[in-house]
Residue frames as qw, qx, qy, qz and C-alpha x, y, z in Angstrom:
[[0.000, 0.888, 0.460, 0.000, 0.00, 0.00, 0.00],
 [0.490, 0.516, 0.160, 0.685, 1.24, 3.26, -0.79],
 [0.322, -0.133, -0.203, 0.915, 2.47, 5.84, 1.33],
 [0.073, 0.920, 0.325, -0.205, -0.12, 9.13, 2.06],
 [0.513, 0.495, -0.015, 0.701, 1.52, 11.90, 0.64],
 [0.482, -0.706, -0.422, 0.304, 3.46, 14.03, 3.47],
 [0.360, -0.506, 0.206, 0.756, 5.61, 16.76, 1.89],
 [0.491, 0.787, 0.373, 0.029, 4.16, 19.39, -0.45],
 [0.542, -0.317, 0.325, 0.708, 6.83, 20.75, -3.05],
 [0.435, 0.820, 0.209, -0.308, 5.96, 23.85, -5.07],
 [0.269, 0.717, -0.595, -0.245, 8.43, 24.62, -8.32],
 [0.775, -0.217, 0.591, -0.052, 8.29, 20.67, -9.07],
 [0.846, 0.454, 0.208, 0.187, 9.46, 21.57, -12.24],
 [0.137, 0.939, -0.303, 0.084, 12.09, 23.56, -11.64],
 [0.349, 0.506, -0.661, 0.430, 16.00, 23.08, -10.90],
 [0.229, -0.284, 0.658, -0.658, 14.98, 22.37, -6.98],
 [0.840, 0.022, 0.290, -0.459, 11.46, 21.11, -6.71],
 [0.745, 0.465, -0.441, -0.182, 12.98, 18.80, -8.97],
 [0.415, 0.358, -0.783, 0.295, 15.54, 17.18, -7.29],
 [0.416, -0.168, 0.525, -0.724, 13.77, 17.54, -4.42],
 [0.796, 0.065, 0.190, -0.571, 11.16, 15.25, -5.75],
 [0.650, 0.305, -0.679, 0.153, 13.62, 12.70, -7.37],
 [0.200, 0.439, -0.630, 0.609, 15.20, 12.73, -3.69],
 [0.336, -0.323, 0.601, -0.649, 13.07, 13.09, -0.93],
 [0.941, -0.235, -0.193, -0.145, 11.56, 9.19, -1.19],
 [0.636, 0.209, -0.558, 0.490, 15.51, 7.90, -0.59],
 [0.038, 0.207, -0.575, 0.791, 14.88, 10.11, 2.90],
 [0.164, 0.274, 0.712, -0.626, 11.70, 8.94, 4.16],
 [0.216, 0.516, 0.092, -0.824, 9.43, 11.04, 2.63],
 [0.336, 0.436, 0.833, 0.059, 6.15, 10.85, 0.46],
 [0.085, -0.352, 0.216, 0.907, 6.51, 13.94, -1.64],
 [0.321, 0.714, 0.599, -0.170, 3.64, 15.71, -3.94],
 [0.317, -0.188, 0.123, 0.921, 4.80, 18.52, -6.76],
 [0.270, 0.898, 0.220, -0.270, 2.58, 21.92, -7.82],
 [0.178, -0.208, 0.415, 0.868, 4.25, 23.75, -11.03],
 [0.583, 0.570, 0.067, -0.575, 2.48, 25.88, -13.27],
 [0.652, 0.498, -0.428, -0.379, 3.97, 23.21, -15.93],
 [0.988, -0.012, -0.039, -0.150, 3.84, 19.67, -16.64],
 [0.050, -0.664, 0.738, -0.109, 6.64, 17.71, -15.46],
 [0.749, -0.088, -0.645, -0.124, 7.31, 14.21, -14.35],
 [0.308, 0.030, -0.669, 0.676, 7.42, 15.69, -11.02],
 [0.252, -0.113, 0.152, -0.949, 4.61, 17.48, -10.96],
 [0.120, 0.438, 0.891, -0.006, 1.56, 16.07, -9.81],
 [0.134, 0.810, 0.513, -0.253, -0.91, 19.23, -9.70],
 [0.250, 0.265, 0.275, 0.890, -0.51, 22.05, -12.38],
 [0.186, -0.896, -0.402, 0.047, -1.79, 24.76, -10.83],
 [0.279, 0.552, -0.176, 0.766, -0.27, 28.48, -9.70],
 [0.430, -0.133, -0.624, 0.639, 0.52, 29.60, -6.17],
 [0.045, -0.063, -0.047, -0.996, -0.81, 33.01, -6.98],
 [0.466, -0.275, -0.430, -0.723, -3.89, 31.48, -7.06],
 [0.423, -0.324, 0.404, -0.744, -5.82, 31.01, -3.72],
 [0.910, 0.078, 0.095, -0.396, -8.36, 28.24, -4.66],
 [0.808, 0.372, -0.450, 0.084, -5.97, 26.28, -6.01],
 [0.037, 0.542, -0.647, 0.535, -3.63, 26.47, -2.77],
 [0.520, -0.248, 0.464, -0.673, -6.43, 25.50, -0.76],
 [0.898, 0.089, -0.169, -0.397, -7.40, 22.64, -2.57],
 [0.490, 0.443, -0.743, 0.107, -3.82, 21.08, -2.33],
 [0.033, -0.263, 0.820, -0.507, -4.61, 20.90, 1.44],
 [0.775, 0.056, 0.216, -0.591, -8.18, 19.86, 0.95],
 [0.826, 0.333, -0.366, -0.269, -7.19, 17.14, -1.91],
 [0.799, 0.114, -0.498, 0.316, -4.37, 15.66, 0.27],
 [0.497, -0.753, 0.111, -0.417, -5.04, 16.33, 4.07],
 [0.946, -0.158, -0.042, 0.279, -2.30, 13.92, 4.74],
 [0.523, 0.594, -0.254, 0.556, 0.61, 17.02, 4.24],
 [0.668, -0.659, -0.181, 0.295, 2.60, 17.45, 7.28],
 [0.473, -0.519, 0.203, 0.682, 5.68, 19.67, 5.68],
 [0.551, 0.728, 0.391, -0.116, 5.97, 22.22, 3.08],
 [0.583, -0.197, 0.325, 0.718, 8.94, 22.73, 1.09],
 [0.474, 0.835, 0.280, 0.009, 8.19, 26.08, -1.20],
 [0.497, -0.209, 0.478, 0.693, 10.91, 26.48, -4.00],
 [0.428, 0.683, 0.440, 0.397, 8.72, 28.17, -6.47],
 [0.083, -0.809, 0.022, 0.581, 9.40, 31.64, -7.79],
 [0.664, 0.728, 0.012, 0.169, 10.30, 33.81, -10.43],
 [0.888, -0.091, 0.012, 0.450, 13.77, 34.39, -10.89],
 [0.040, -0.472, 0.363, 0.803, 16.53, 37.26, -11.50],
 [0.332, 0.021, 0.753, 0.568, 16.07, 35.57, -15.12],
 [0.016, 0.679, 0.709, 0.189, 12.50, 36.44, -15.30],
 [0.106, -0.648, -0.279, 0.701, 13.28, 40.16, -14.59],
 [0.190, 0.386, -0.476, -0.767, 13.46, 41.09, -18.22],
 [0.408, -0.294, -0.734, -0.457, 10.21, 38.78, -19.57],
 [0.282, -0.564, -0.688, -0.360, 8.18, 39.81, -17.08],
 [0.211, -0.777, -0.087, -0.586, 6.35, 42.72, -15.27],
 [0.183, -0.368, 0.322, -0.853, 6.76, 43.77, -11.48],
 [0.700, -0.006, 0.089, -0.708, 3.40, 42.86, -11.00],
 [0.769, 0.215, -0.602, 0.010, 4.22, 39.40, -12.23],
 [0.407, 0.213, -0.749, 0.477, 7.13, 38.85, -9.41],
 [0.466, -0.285, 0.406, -0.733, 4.50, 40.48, -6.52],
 [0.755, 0.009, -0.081, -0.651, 2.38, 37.69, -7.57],
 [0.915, 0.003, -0.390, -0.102, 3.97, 35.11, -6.97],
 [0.396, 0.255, -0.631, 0.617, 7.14, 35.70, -4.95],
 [0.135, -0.174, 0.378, -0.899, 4.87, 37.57, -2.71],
 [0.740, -0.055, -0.008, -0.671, 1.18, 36.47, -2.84],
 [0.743, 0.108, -0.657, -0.068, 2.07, 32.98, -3.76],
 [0.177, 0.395, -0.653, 0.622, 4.18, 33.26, -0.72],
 [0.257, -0.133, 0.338, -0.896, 1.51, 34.27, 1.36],
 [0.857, -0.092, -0.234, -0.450, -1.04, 31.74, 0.41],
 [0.631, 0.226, -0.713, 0.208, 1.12, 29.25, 1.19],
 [0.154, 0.113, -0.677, 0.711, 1.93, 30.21, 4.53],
 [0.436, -0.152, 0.535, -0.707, -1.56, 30.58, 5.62],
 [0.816, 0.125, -0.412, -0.386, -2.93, 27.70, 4.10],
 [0.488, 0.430, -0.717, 0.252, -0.20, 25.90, 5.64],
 [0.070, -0.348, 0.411, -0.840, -0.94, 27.59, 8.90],
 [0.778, 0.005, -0.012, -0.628, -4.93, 26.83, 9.05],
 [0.877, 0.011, -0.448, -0.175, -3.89, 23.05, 7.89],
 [0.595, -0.666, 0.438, -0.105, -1.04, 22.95, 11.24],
 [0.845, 0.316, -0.395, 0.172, 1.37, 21.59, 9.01],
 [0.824, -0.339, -0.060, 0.451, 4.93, 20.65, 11.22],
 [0.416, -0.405, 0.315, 0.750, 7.12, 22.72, 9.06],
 [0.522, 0.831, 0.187, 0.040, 7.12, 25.16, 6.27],
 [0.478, -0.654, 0.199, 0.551, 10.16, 26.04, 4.33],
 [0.296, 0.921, -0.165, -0.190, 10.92, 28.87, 2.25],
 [0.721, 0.237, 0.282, 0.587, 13.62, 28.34, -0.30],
 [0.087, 0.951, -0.105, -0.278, 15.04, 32.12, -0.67],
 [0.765, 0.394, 0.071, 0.504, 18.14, 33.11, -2.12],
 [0.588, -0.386, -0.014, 0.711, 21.52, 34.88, -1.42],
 [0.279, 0.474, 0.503, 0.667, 20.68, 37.20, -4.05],
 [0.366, -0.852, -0.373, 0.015, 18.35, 38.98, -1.33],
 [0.567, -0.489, -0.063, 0.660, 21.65, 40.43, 0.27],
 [0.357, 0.895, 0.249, 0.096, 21.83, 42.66, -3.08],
 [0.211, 0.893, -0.153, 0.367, 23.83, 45.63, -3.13],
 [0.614, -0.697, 0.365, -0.069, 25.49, 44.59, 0.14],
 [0.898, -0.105, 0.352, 0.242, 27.51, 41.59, -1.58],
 [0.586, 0.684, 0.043, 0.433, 29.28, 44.27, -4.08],
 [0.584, -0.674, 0.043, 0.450, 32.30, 45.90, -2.72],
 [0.215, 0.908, -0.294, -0.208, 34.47, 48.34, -4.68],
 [0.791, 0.494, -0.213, 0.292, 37.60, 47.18, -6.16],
 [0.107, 0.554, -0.359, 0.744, 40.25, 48.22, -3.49],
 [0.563, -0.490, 0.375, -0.550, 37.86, 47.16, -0.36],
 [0.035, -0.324, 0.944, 0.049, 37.40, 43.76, 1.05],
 [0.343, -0.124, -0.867, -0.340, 35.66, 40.90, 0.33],
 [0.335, -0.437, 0.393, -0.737, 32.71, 41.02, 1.98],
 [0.003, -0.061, -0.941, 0.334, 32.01, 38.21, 5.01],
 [0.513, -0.209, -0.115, -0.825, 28.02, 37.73, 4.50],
 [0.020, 0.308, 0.922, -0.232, 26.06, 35.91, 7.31],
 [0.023, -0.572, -0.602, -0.556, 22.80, 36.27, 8.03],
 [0.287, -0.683, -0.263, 0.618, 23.20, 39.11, 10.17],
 [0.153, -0.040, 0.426, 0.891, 23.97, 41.24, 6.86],
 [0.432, 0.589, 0.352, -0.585, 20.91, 43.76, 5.94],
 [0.553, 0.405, 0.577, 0.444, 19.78, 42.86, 2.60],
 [0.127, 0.643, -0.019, -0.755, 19.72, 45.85, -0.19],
 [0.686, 0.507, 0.514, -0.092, 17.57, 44.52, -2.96],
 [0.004, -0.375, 0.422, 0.826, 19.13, 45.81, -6.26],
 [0.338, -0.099, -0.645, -0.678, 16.09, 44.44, -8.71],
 [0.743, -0.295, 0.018, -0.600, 12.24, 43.50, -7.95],
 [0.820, -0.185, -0.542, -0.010, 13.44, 39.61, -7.62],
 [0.422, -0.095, -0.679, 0.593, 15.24, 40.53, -4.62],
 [0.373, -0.179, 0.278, -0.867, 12.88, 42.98, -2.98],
 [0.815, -0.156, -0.203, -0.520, 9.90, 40.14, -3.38],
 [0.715, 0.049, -0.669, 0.197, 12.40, 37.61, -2.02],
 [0.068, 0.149, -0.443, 0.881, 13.32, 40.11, 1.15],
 [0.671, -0.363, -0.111, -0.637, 8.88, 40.47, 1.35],
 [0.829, -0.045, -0.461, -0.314, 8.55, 37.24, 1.06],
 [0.570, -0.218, -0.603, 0.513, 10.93, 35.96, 4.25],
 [0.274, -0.192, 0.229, -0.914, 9.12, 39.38, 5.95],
 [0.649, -0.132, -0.124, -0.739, 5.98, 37.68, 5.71],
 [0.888, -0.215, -0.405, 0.025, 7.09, 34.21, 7.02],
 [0.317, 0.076, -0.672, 0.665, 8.37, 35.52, 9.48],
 [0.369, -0.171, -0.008, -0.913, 4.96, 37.39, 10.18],
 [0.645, 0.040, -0.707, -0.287, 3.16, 34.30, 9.90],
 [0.646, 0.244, -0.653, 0.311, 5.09, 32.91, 12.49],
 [0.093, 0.051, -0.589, 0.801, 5.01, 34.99, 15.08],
 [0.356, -0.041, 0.046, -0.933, 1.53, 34.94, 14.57],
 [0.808, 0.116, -0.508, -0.275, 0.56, 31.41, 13.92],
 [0.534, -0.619, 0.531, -0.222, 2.96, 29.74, 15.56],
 [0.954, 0.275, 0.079, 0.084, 3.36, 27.11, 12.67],
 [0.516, -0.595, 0.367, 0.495, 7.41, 26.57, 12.41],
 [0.676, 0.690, -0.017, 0.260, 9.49, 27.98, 9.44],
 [0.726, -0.382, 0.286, 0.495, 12.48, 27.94, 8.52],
 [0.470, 0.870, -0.034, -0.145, 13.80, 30.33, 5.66],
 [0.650, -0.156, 0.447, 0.595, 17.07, 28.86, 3.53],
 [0.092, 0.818, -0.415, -0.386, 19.43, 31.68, 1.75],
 [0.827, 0.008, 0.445, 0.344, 20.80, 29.59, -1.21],
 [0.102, -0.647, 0.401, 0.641, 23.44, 30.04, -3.04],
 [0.644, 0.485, -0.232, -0.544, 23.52, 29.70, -6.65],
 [0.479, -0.224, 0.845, 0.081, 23.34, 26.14, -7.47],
 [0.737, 0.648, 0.046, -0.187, 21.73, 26.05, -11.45],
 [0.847, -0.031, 0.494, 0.193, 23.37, 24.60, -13.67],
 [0.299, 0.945, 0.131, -0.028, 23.31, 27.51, -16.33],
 [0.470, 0.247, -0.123, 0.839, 26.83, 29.24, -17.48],
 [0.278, -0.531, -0.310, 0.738, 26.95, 32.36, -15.28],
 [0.369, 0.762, 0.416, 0.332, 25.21, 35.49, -17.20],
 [0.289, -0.791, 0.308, 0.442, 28.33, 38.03, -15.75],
 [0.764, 0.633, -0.120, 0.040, 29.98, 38.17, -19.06],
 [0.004, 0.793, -0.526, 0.306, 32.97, 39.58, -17.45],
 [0.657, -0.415, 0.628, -0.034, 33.28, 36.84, -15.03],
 [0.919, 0.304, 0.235, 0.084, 33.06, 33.87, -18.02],
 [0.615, 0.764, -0.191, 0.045, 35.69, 35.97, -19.45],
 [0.467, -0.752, 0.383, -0.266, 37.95, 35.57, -16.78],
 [0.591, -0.332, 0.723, 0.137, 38.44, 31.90, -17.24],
 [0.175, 0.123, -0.801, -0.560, 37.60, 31.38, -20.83],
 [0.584, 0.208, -0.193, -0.761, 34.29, 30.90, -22.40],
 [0.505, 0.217, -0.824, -0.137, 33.16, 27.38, -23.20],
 [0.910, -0.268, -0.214, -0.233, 32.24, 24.17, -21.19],
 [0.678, 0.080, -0.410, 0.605, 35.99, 24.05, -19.81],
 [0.014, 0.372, -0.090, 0.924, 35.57, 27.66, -18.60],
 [0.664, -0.383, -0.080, -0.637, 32.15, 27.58, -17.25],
 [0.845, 0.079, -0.492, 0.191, 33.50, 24.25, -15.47],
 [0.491, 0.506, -0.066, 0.706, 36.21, 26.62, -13.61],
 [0.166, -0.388, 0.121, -0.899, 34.38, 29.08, -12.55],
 [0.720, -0.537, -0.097, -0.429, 31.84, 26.88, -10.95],
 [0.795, 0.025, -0.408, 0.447, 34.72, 24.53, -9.36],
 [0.244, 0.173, -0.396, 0.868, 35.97, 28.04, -7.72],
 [0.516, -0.459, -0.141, -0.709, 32.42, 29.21, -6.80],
 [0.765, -0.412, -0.484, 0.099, 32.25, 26.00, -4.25],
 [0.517, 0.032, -0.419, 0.746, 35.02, 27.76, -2.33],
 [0.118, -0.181, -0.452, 0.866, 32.48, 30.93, -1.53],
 [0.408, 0.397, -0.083, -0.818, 29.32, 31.35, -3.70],
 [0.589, 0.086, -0.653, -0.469, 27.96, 28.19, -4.90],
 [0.524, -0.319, 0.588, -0.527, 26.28, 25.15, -3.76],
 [0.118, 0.105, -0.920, -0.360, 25.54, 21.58, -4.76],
 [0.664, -0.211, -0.321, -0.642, 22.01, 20.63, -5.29],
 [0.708, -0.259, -0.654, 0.062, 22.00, 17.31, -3.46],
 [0.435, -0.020, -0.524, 0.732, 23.38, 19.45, -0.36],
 [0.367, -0.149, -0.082, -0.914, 20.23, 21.98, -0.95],
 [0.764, -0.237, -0.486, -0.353, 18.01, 19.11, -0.93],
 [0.677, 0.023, -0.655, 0.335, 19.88, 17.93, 2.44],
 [0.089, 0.018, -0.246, 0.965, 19.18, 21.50, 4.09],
 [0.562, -0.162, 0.005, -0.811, 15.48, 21.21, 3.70],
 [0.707, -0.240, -0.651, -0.135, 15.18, 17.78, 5.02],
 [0.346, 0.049, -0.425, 0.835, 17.71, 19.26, 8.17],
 [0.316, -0.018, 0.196, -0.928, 14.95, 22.19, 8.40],
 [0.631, -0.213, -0.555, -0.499, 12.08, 19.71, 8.45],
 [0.728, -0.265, -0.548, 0.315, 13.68, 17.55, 11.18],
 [0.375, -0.151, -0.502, 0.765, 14.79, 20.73, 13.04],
 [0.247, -0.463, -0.272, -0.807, 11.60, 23.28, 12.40],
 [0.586, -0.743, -0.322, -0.025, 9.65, 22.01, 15.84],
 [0.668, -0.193, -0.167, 0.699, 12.86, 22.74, 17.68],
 [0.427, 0.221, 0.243, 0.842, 13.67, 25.64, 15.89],
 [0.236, 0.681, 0.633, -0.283, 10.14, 27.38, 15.35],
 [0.071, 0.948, 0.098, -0.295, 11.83, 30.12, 13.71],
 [0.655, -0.503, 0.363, 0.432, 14.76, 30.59, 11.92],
 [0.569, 0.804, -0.084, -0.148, 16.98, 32.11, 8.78],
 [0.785, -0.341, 0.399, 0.329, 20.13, 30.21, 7.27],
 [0.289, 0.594, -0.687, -0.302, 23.19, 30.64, 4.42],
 [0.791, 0.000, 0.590, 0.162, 23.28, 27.41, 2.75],
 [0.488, 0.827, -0.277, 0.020, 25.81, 27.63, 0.77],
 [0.913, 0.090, -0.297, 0.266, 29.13, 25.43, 0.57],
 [0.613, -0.717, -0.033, 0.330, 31.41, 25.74, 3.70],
 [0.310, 0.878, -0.351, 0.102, 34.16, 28.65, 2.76],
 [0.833, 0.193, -0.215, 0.472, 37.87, 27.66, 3.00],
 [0.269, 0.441, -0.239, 0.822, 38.46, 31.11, 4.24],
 [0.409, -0.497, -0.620, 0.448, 38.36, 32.52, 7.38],
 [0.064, 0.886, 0.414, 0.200, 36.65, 35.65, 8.66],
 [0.614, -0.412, 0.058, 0.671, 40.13, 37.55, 9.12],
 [0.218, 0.910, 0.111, -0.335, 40.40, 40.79, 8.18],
 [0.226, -0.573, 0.673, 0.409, 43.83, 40.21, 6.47],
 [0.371, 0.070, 0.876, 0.300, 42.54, 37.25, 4.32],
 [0.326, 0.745, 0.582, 0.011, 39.29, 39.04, 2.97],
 [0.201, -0.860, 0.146, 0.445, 41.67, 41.78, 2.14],
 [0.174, -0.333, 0.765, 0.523, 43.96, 39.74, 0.10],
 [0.437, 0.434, 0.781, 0.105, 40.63, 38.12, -1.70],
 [0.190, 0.868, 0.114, -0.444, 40.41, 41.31, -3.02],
 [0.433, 0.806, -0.312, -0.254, 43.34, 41.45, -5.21],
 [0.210, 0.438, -0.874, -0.003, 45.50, 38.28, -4.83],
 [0.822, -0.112, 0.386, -0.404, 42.55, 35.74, -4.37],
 [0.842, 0.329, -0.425, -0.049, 44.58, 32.97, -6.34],
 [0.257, 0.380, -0.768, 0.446, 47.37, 32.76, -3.18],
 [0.538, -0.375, 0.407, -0.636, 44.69, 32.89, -0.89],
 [0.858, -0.035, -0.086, -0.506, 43.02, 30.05, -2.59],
 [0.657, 0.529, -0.517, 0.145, 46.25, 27.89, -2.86],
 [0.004, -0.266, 0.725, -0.635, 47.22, 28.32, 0.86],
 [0.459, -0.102, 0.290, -0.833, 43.79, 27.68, 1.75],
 [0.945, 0.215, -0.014, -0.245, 42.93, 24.05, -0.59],
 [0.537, -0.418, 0.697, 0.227, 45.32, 21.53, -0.27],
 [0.499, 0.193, 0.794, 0.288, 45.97, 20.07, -3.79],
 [0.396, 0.780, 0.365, -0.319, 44.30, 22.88, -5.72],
 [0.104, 0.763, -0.439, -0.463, 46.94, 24.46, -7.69],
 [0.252, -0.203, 0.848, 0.420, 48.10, 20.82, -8.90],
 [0.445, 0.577, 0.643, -0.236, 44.15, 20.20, -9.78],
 [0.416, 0.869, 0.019, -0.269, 43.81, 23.67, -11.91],
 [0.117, -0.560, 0.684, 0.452, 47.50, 22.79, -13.39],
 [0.343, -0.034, 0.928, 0.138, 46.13, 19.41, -14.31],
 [0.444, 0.594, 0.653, -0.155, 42.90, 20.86, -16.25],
 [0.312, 0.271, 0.400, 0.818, 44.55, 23.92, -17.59],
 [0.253, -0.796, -0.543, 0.085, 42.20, 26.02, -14.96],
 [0.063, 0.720, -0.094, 0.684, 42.53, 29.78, -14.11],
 [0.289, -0.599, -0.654, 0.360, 41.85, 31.41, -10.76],
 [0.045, -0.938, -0.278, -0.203, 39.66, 34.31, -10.51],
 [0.358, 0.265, -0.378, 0.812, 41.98, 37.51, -9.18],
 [0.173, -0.183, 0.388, -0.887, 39.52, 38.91, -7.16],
 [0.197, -0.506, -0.838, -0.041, 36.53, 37.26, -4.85],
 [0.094, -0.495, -0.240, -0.830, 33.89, 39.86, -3.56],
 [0.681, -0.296, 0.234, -0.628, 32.14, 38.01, -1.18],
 [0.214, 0.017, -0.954, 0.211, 32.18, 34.81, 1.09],
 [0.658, -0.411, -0.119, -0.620, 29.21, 33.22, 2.11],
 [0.079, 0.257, -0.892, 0.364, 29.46, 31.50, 5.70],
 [0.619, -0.146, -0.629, -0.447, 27.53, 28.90, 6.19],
 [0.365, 0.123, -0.852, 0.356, 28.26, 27.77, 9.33],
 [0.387, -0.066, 0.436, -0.810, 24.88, 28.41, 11.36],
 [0.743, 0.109, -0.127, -0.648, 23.55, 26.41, 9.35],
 [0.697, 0.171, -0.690, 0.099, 25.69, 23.43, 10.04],
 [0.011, -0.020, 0.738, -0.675, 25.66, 24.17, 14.10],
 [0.265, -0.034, 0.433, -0.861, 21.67, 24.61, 14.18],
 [0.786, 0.313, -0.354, -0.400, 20.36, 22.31, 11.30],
 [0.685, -0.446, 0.573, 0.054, 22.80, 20.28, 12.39],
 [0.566, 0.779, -0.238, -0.127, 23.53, 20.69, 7.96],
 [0.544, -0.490, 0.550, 0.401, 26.41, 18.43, 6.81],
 [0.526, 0.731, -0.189, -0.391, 27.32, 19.52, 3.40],
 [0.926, 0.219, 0.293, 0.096, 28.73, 16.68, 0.96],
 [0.672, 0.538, 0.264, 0.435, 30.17, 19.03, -1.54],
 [0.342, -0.845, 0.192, 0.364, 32.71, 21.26, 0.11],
 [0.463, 0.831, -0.287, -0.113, 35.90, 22.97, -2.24],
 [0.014, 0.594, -0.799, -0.093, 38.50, 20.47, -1.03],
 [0.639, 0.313, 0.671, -0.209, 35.76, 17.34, -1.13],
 [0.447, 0.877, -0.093, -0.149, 35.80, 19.05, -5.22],
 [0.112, 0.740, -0.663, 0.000, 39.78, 19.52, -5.57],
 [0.429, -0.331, 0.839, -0.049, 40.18, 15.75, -4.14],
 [0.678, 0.483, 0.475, -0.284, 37.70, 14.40, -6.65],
 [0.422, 0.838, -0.329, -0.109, 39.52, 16.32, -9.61],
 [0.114, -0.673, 0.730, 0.042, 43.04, 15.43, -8.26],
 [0.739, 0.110, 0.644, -0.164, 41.14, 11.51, -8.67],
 [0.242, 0.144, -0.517, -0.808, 39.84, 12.40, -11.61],
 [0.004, -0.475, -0.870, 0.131, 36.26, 11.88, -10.65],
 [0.016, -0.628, -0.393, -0.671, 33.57, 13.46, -11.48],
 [0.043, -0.057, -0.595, 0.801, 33.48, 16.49, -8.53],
 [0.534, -0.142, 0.021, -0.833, 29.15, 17.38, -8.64],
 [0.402, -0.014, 0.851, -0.337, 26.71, 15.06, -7.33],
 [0.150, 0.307, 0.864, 0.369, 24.45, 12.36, -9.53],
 [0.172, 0.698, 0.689, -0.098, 21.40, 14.66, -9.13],
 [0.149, 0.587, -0.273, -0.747, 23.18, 17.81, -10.67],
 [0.044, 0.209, -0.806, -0.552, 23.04, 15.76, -13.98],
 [0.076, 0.433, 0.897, 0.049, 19.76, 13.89, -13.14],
 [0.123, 0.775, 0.262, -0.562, 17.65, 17.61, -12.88],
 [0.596, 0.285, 0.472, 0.584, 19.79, 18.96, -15.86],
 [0.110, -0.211, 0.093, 0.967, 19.23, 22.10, -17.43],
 [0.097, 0.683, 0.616, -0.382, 15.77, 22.92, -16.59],
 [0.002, -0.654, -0.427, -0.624, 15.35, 26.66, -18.54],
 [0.040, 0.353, 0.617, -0.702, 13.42, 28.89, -16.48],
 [0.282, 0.580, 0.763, 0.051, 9.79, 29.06, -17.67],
 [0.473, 0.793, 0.363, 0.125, 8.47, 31.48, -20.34],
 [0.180, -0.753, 0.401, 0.489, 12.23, 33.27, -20.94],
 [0.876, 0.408, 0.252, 0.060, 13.46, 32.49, -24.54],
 [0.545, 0.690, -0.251, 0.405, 17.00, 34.43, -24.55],
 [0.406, -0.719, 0.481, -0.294, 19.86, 34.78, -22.32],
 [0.198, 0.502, -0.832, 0.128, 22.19, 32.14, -21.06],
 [0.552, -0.094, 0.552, -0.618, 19.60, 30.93, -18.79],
 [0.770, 0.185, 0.327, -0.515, 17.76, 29.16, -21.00],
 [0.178, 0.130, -0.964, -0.146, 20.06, 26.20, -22.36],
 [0.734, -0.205, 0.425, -0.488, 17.45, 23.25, -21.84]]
């Protein structure tokens, strides 16, 4: 007899909800997906934005006990589509959710955000240092997807304190599969599928994440959300660097010694591929609250990577490849949208 379904995943076609729904039988879990498009993950096609539809999910399957929302529009979707567009879902969607959730007394709800929120704060000048971003940093939206992302953990926290249903809100870093749409940066290491390689290989070290480790951070916040009741996390891959004014200094302009002194085996790695290293990082994301309070044990750390290479094993995990290059729904230019 078949499992009830106990975990309701929104974006179940996307880059997350995806994996997420590949994944979360191997952990227990009896998993359900909403996208506004067909998938083979998706059971219900429906939109967040839309009320009736929300409610039914919890009417049609009164067996949900945990809610994992990963939908949203994206940066990508800031040029195809309106303001109004992102309110509606980043925000409203948001917001159904959570009281729907609320009303049904699920265990846990968790918000999928994104480091992106931090905005303007993660750009230092040239000349300054790198900057150290927990989640004590005030966010400074620079486009609508971060301001609706910033609502949107406003309002689950609101929720909360009002409800009393537990959430958890996870900051991820950028873990798509996409080439990077910074021209400048791609140029850095060279263009291409070697290049784009590179650059994500160095990203583990302060500004990336593996999917399977995302997907490990919202089972963590499931199992720790009664505990918790509250709570906002970086998930993002454990930096090499420390929070030393001297070392986020040098990441400024000599962030190739740093990295060297800092990854055992790294220099022979990037010799052996024919690899660059960026000259300057900007920003480190520190994860490490989330690994004391989640109790978060990330898989896919930069010298876990570098040892893998130095193998010659593939360094990403089987469900980066099994998800694949997803798109991001109704965009039709831009790097984004390999599929």
């Amino acid at each position: 007899m078949a499992s009830l379904p106990d975990v309701l995943v929104t974006g179940s076609a996307g880059h997350l909800g995806c994996a997420l729904m590949f994944l979360l039988p191997s952990l227990g879990y009896t998993p359900i997906g909403v996208d506004i498009l067909e998938a083979e993950t998706t059971t219900q096609v429906g939109s967040i934005a839309d009320r009736e539809f929300v409610a039914s999910l919890f009417g049609r399957y009164p067996s949900i006990r945990h809610v994992l929302h990963a939908a949203t529009l994206h940066k990508p979707h800031v040029d195809s589509h309106s303001k109004a567009d992102f309110v509606d879902v980043n925000i409203t969607g948001t917001l159904n959710l959570l009281e729907e959730a609320a009303a049904h007394k699920v265990a846990s709800f968790v918000f999928t955000s994104t480091t992106s929120a931090f905005g303007r704060a993660l750009s230092p000048k040239p000349g300054e240092p790198a900057a150290w971003i927990t989640e004590d940093v005030v966010p400074i939206p620079k486009n609508i997807y971060g301001v609706t992302k910033v609502a949107a953990e406003d309002l689950c926290r609101l929720v909360q304190a009002q409800t009393g249903m537990p959430v958890v809100v996870l900051r991820t870093s950028r873990f798509f599969p996409e080439a990077d749409d910074d021209a400048d940066r791609r140029a850095l290491v060279g263009d291409g599928d070697g290049g784009d390689e590179n650059l994500k290989v160095l990203e583990m070290a302060y500004r990336r994440v593996d999917i399977a480790d995302v997907v490990s951070a919202c089972d963590c916040a499931m199992r720790k959300a009664q505990e918790i009741r509250w709570g906002k996390y970086v998930i993002s891959a454990p930096p090499p660097f420390s929070n030393d004014p001297e070392i986020l200094k040098r990441l400024d302009s000599g962030a190739d010694e740093v990295y060297v002194e800092c990854v055992a085996g790294i220099k022979d790695a990037f010799e052996k591929k024919g690899w660059r290293f960026l000259p300057r990082l900007d920003r480190v994301y520190d994860s490490s609250k989330a690994i004391q309070e989640l109790g978060w044990q990330p898989q896919y750390t930069i010298q876990n990577v570098v040892d893998r290479l130095l193998r010659g094993e593939e360094w990403r995990s089987d469900i980066t490849f099994k998800v694949g290059r997803k798109g991001y729904h109704a965009v039709s230019t831009g790097v984004y949208t390999v599929r």
